[in-house]
N, C-alpha and C positions, 0 to 999 in steps of 0.2 A: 696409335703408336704404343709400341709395348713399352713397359717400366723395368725395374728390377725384383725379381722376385727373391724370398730365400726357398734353399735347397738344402734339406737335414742329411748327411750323408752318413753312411755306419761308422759306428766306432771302430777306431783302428787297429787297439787293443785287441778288441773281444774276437776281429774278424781275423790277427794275425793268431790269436791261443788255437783260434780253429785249424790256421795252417801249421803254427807247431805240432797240433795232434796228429794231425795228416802227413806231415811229414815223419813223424816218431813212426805212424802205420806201417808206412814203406820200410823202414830202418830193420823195423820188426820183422817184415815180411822177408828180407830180404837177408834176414843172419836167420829166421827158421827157415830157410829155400821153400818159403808160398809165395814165390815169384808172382803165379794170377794174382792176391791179395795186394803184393804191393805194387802191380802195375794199374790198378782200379783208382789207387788216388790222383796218380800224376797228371792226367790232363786238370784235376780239377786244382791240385796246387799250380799248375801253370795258367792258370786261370784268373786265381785270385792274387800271384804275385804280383802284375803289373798295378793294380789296382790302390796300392797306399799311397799315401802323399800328408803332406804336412800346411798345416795354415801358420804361418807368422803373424803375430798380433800386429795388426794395421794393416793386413793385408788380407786379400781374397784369391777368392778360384770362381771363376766361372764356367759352368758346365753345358756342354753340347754333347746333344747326342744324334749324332746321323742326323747334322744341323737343325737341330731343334732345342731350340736355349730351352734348358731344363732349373737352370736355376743359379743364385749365389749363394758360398758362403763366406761371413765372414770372422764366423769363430776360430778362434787360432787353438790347435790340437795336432792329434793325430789319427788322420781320419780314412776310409774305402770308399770307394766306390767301384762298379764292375768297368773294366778296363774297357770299355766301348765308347766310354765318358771321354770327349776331348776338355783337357785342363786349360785355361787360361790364366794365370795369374795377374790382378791388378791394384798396383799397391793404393793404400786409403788414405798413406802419409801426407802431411802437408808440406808441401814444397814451395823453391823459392826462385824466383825466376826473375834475372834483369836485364831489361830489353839492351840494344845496343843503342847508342845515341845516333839519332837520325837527324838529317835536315829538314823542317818540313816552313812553310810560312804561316804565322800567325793571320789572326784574323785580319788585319791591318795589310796584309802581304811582306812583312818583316818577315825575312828569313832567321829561323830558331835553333838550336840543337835542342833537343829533350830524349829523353826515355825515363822509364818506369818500372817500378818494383811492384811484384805480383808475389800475392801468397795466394795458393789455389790448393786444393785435394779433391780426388775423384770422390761424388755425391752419389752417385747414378750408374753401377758398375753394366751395366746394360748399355745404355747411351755410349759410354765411355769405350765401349770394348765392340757396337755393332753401327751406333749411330751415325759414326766420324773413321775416315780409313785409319788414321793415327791422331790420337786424340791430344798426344803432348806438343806436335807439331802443329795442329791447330789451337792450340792454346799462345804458341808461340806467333801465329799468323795473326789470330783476330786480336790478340793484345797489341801489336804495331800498328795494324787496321783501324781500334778504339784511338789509339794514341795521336795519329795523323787524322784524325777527325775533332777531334776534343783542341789539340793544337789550331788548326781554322775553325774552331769557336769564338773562341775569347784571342782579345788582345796582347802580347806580351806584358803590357801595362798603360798606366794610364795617359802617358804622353803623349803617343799618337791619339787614341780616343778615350778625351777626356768624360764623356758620358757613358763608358762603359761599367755597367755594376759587378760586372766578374772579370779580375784578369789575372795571368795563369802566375805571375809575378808578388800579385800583393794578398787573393783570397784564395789559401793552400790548402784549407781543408773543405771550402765550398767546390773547388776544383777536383780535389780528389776524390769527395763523394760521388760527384759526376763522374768521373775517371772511372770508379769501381762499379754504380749501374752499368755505365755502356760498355765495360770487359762482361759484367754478369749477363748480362743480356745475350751478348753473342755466342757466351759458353755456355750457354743453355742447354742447346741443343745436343752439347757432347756429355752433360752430366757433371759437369765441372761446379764445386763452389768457389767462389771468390770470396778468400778470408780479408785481404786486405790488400789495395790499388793503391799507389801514389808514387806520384812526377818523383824520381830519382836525381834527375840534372834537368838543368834550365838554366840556358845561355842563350846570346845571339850570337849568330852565326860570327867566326871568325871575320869576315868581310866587311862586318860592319858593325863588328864591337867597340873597336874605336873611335867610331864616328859617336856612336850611340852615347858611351862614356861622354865623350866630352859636352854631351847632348844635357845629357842627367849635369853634367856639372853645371855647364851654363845655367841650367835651371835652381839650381840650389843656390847661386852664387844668385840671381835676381830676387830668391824668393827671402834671401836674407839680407838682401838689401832694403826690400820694401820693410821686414821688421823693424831692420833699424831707422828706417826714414819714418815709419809709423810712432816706433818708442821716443825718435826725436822730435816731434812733431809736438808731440803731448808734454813732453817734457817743457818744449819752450814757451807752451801755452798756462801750463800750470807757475813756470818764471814769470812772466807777465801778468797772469793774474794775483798774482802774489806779491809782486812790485804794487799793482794798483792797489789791492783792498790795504797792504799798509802802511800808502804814501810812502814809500820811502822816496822814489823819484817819480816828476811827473816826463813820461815820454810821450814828446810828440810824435807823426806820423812817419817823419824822417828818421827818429831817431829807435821808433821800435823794427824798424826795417834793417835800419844799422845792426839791430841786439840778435834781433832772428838772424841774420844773415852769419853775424856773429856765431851764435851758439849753434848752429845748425852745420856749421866747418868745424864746431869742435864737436859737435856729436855724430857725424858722420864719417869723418875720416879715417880713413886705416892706418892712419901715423902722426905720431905727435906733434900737436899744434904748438907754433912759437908765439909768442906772445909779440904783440906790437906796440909801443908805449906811444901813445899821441900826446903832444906838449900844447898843441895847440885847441883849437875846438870842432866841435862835427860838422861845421859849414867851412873850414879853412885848412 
């Protein structure tokens, strides 16, 4: 497989002083009537006109000649070559590319929206210009390609699979690393570098965002109940043991039933507890 090679092309300068001279010849020839003289340069200024062109900094020319890649450059000037040279230009710039949000299902089978932010520039002006039919449109194919594969990797998150060690949700920059191999990998072959890859949006699917939602809530709403049943739990054991080491009352088996039961409605509830005044005793 061939690479990119460079190609030094004349200066532009030097080669147009030569057509001004050439041209002055004729001028000359042509106000002293030596008509022969000044017809002898004109095939060769018609020769050498097509032949200038210009490099913009970030940018190249790739050269064919009677299809045979002769070369790159990509020095920015003003430069010749003999006009038999087919030009190609291929900019070197970094560009910025953001997919469209697609549906695809998570590894769970949870339907997703996602798409992705790509910084890419042509590496490999060879590849880029003979290896791939249109190199920006494949850049634009195998980035959806990488994306709808990386998405049936990993889980949305952890709720459906709780033993998953990567999911697209909570580890973004393990994700996108992978994200960026597998666009680098597939643009390979067109000479593309991959500056930087990462998930732009990430939702679930309109159809069952809702459900989901209130899915995560349920769950935050259990997970913080167990804190507080745990904080209170501790709390009444440390009241208890604090009663006992110093005497202040001695409670029986009824009566520390009563106290938990007690402190465990006051430390649990979402609303303020009334107080109940007993006149009589804990057996009446």
């Amino acid at each position: 497989m061939k690479t990119e090679r460079t190609y030094k092309p004349l200066n532009g300068y030097l080669v147009f002083a030569i057509l001004l001279a050439l041209i002055g010849i004729v001028i000359w020839a042509f106000l002293t009537e030596k008509i022969l003289w000044g017809m002898i340069p004109l095939p060769l200024i018609a020769f050498i006109g097509p032949g200038f062109f210009v490099v913009n900094p970030n940018t190249s020319k790739v050269f064919l000649l009677f299809g045979d890649y002769r070369g790159t450059t990509k020095e920015s000037g003003f430069w010749w070559v003999i006009p038999f040279f087919k030009r190609t230009q291929v900019s070197l710039r970094a560009r910025n590319f953001e997919s469209e949000r697609i549906k695809v299902n998570d590894h769970t089978g949870n339907p997703i929206m996602i798409s992705v932010i790509l910084v890419w520039k042509v590496k490999d002006t060879f590849k880029a210009a003979f290896e791939v039919n249109d190199y920006e449109n494949f850049v634009v194919v195998q980035t959806d390609s990488a994306v709808r594969k990386l998405a049936g990797t990993y889980p949305y998150d952890h709720y459906e699979d709780e033993t998953a060690s990567l999911t697209l949700s909570s580890n973004s920059e393990e994700v996108n690393a992978k994200l960026e191999e597998e666009i680098s990998e597939r643009l390979k072959i067109a000479g593309i570098e991959v500056i930087e890859a990462r998930i732009g949006y990430l939702a679930y699917s309109p159809e069952i965002a809702q459900v989901m939602l209130r899915r995560q809530q349920a769950s935050a709403v259990i997970a913080a109940r167990h804190k507080i049943v745990q904080g209170a739990v501790g709390m009444v054991e440390s009241a208890l043991n604090l009663l006992s080491k110093k005497q202040i009352i001695e409670l029986d088996h009824d009566k520390k039933a009563a106290m938990v039961s007690n402190l465990m409605t006051v430390l649990c509830s979402e609303h303020e507890v009334e107080p109940v005044v007993n006149t009589g005793t804990l057996y009446h």
